[in-house]
VEXNU-607908 format. One line per 3 residues: number of its first residue (from 0); their letters; for each residue z, y negated, x of C-alpha. Coordinates in steps of 0.25 Angstrom, whole numbers, plus 5000, padded with zeros to 4 digits. Example, Ala and Ser with C-alpha at 12.3 -4.5 7.8 and 13.67 -1.06 7.14 Angstrom:
2
0	AS	5031/5018/5049  5029/5004/5055
***
This chain:
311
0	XXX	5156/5313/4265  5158/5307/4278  5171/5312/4285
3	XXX	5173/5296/4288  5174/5295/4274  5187/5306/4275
6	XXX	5201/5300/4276  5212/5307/4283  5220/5307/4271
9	XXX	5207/5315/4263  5203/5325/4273  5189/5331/4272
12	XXX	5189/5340/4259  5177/5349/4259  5172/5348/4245
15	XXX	5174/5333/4243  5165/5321/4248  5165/5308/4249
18	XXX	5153/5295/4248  5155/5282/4252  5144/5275/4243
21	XXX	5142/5259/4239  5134/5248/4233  5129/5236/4239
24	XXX	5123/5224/4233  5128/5213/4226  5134/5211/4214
27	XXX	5138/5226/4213  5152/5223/4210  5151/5230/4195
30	XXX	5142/5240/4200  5144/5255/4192  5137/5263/4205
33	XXX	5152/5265/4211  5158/5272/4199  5146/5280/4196
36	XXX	5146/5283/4210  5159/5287/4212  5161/5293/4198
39	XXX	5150/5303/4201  5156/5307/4216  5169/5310/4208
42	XXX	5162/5319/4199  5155/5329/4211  5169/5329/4216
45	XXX	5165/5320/4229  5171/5305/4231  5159/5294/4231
48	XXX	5164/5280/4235  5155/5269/4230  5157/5255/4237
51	XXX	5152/5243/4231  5145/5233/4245  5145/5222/4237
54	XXX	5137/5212/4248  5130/5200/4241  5118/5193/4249
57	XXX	5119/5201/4261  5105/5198/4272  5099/5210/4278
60	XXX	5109/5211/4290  5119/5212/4281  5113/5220/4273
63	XXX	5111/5230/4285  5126/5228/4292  5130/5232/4277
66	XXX	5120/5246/4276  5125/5249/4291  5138/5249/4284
69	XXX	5134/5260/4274  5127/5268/4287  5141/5268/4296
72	XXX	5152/5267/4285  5148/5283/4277  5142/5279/4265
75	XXX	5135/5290/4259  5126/5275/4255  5123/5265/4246
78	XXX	5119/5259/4234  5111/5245/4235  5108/5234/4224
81	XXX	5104/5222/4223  5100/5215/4230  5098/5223/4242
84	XXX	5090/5234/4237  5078/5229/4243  5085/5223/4255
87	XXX	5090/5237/4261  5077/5243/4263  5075/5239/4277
90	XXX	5089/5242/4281  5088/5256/4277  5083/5268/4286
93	XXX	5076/5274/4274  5071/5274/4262  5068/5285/4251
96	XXX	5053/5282/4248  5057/5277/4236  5067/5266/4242
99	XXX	5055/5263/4251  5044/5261/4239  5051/5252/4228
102	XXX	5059/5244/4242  5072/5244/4236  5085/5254/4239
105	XXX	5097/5255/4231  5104/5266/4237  5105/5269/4252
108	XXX	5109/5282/4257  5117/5285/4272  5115/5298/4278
111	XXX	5116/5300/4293  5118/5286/4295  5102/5280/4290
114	XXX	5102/5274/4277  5092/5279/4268  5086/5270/4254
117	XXX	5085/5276/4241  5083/5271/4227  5091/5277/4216
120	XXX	5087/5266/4207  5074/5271/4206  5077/5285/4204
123	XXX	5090/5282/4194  5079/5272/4185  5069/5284/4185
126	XXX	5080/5293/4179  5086/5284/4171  5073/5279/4164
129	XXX	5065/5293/4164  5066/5298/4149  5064/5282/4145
132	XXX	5052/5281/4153  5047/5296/4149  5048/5292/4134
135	XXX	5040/5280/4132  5028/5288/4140  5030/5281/4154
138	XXX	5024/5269/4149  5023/5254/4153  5038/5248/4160
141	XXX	5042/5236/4161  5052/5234/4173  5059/5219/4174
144	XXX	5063/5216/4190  5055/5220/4203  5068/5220/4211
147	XXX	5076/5232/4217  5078/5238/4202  5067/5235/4198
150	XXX	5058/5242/4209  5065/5256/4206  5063/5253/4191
153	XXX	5047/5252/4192  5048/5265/4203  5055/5273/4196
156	XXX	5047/5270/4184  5033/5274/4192  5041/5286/4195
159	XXX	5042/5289/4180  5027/5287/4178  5027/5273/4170
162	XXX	5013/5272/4166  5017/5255/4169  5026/5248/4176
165	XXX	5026/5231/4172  5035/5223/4184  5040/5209/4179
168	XXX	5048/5203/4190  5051/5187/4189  5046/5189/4203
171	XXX	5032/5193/4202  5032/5196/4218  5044/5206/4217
174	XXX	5037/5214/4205  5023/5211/4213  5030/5219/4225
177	XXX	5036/5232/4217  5022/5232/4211  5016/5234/4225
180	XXX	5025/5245/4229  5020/5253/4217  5006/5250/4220
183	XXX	5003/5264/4222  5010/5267/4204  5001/5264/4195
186	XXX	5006/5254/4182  5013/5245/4190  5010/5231/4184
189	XXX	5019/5218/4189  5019/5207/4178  5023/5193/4176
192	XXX	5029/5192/4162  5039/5201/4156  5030/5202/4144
195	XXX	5020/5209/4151  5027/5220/4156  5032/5223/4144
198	XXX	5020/5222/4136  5017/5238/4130  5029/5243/4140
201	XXX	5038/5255/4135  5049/5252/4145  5057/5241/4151
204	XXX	5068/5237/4164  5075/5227/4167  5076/5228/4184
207	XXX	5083/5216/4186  5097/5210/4183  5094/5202/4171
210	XXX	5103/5205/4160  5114/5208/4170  5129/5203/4166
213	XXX	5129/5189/4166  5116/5188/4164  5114/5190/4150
216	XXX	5097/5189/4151  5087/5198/4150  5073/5201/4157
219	XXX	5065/5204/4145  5062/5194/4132  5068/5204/4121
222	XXX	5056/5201/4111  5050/5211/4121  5057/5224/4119
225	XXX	5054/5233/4110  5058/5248/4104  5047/5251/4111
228	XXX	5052/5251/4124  5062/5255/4133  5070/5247/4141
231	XXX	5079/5248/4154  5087/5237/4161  5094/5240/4175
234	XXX	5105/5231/4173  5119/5238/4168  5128/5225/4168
237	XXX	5128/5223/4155  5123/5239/4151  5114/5232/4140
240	XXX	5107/5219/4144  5102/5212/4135  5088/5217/4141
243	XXX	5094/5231/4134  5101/5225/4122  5088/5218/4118
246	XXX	5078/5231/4120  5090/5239/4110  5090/5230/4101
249	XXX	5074/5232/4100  5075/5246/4099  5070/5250/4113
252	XXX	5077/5261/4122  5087/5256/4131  5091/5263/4147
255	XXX	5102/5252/4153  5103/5250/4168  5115/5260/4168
258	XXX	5105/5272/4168  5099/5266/4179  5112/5262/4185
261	XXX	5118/5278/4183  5104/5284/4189  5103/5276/4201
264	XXX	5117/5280/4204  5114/5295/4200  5105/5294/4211
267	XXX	5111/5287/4222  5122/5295/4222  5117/5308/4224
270	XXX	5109/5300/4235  5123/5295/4243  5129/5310/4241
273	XXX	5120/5321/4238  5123/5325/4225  5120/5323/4211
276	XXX	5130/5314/4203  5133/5316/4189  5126/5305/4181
279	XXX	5136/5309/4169  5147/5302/4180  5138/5292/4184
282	XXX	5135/5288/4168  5151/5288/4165  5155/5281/4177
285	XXX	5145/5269/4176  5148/5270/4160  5163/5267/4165
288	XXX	5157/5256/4175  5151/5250/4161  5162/5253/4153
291	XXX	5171/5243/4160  5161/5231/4165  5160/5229/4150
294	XXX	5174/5227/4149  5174/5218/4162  5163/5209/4155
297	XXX	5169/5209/4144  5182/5203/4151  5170/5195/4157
300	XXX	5166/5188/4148  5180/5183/4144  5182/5176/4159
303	XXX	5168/5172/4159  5167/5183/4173  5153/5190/4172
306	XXX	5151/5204/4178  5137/5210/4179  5131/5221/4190
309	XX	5118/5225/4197  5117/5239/4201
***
C-alpha cells in the first residue's frame, strides 16, 4: 500500500500491505461490504480498511470535494450506492466501457491519482445468476426497476444471452432510457404493467428497494408466480422478502440479493487491490453480517427501531 498509510510504530514490513477502501451513499449504516471486505484482506494475509462515507443529499460539488478526498487521502477506491451511482459519472476521469454503456458506477478505482469507473454490480449479477439463467434455456426475464441496479441487472442479462428482457419501471421514461442504451441487443421490450412482463417469462428481479426492512411490500402481485420460474430479488435487508417468500411458497427457484451482494464484492475487491478474494470468506463474513442484523431486528421490533439497508 501507500507508505502514508505506514505508521512509525508499524514500519514497512515487506510481505504485508495495506487498502484504505469505503462506501458512500446513504443509508449504508448496516451495509455487509466492510466486513466482507475486510474479512477477505485478512485471509490473503494483507489489511483492507473499509470506511463507511455515509453523505445523504450531497449536490454535485459536494459530491466532487467528497471524490477529491478519495484521490488525495490513498484510497486504493470506493464503493458507491444509491443514490449517486449515476450522479458520479461526470466526476470521474474514466470509465470502463461498461460503466460507460449502462451510466451507472458503483465502484471507483484510484490509481496514479485519476479515478477510474467500473461496475461490479454488473459483473457480480452475471456470476451470481449464470447457472439460473443457463438452466431455464436463457429465455424471457422480467427485471422490476430501471434505476442503478436495475441497469446492471438487464446488462448483465444480455451478457448471458437472454433471448428477452421485459423492463417495467413506474417510471416509463427511466425504463424507456435503459432500453435505448441497448438499442443495439435484440429482446429488449419496455412495458407498462407488470403482468406483461411476466406473461410466458422463465425468470424474475426485483431492482428496486421494495421489500426492504421497514417496508414489508412487494413489487409483484403473488398470483403471478409460479414453479415455473425463477426468481431473484437485490434486496438483502430482510434476506427473504416477501417477493422471495411468496415465489418459495409456489415452488419456484429462489437467488436472494446476498449472492449478488457477495459477487459484486468478489469483484470490486480484486479491482481496489489486485488480487483475487476468497468468496468462501466473503460468504462467511456477510453470513455473520446477517446473522446478527436478525438479532438486531428482532430487538427491533420490541422498541419499535427499524433497521433496513441498500447495498
Amino acid at each position: 500500500m501507500r507508505e502514508t498509510m505506514l505508521t512509525v510504530s508499524e514500519p514497512p514490513a515487506p510481505t504485508r500491505q495495506r487498502f484504505l477502501t469505503g462506501l458512500i451513499g446513504a443509508p449504508i449504516a448496516h451495509s455487509a461490504s466492510p466486513a466482507m471486505h475486510e474479512r477477505a484482506g485478512d485471509a490473503l494475509g494483507v489489511r483492507c480498511l473499509y470506511q463507511l462515507i455515509e453523505v445523504a443529499g450531497a449536490n454535485r460539488e459536494e459530491l466532487r470535494a467528497l471524490l477529491d478526498g478519495v484521490r488525495r487521502l490513498g484510497f486504493a477506491g470506493v464503493n458507491v450506492t444509491f443514490p449517486y451511482k449515476e450522479a458520479v459519472l461526470d466526476l470521474l476521469d474514466e470509465l470502463s466501457p461498461t460503466a460507460a454503456a449502462l451510466g451507472a458506477v458503483n465502484t471507483i478505482v484510484v490509481s496514479d491519482g485519476r479515478l477510474f469507473g467500473h461496475n461490479t454490480d454488473t459483473t457480480g449479477f452475471a456470476r451470481a445468476a449464470r447457472d439460473l439463467v443457463a438452466s431455464s434455456g436463457r429465455g424471457a426475464v422480467a427485471v422490476i426497476g430501471a434505476g442503478g441496479v436495475g441497469k446492471a441487472i438487464v446488462f448483465a442479462l444480455a451478457d448471458l444471452g437472454v433471448s428477452e428482457i421485459r423492463i417495467f419501471d413506474t417510471d416509463r421514461a427511466k425504463a424507456d432510457g435503459l432500453a435505448a442504451r441497448l438499442r443495439a441487443s435484440h429482446g429488449i421490450v419496455v412495458v407498462d404493467r407488470v403482468e406483461d412482463a411476466l406473461r410466458d417469462a422463465v425468470g424474475l428481479v426485483n431492482g428496486t428497494p421494495v421489500g426492504m426492512l421497514p417496508s414489508r411490500g412487494t413489487p409483484v402481485p403473488d398470483a403471478l408466480l409460479h414453479d415455473g420460474l425463477w426468481v431473484a430479488d437485490v434486496v438483502y435487508s430482510p434476506l427473504w422478502t416477501p417477493l422471495l417468500l411468496a415465489a418459495k411458497a409456489r415452488g419456484a427457484r429462489i437467488m436472494t440479493g446476498g449472492e449478488l451482494a457477495i459477487y459484486q464484492a468478489v469483484d470490486a475487491f480484486e479491482l481496489f487491490t489486485g488480487l483475487t478474494p476468497s468468496i468462501i470468506e466473503m460468504r462467511n463474513a456477510f453470513d455473520d453480517v446477517m446473522a446478527k442484523a436478525t438479532t438486531a431486528s428482532c430487538a427491533g421490533a420490541k422498541t419499535g427501531s427499524p433497521s433496513g439497508y441498500w447495498r
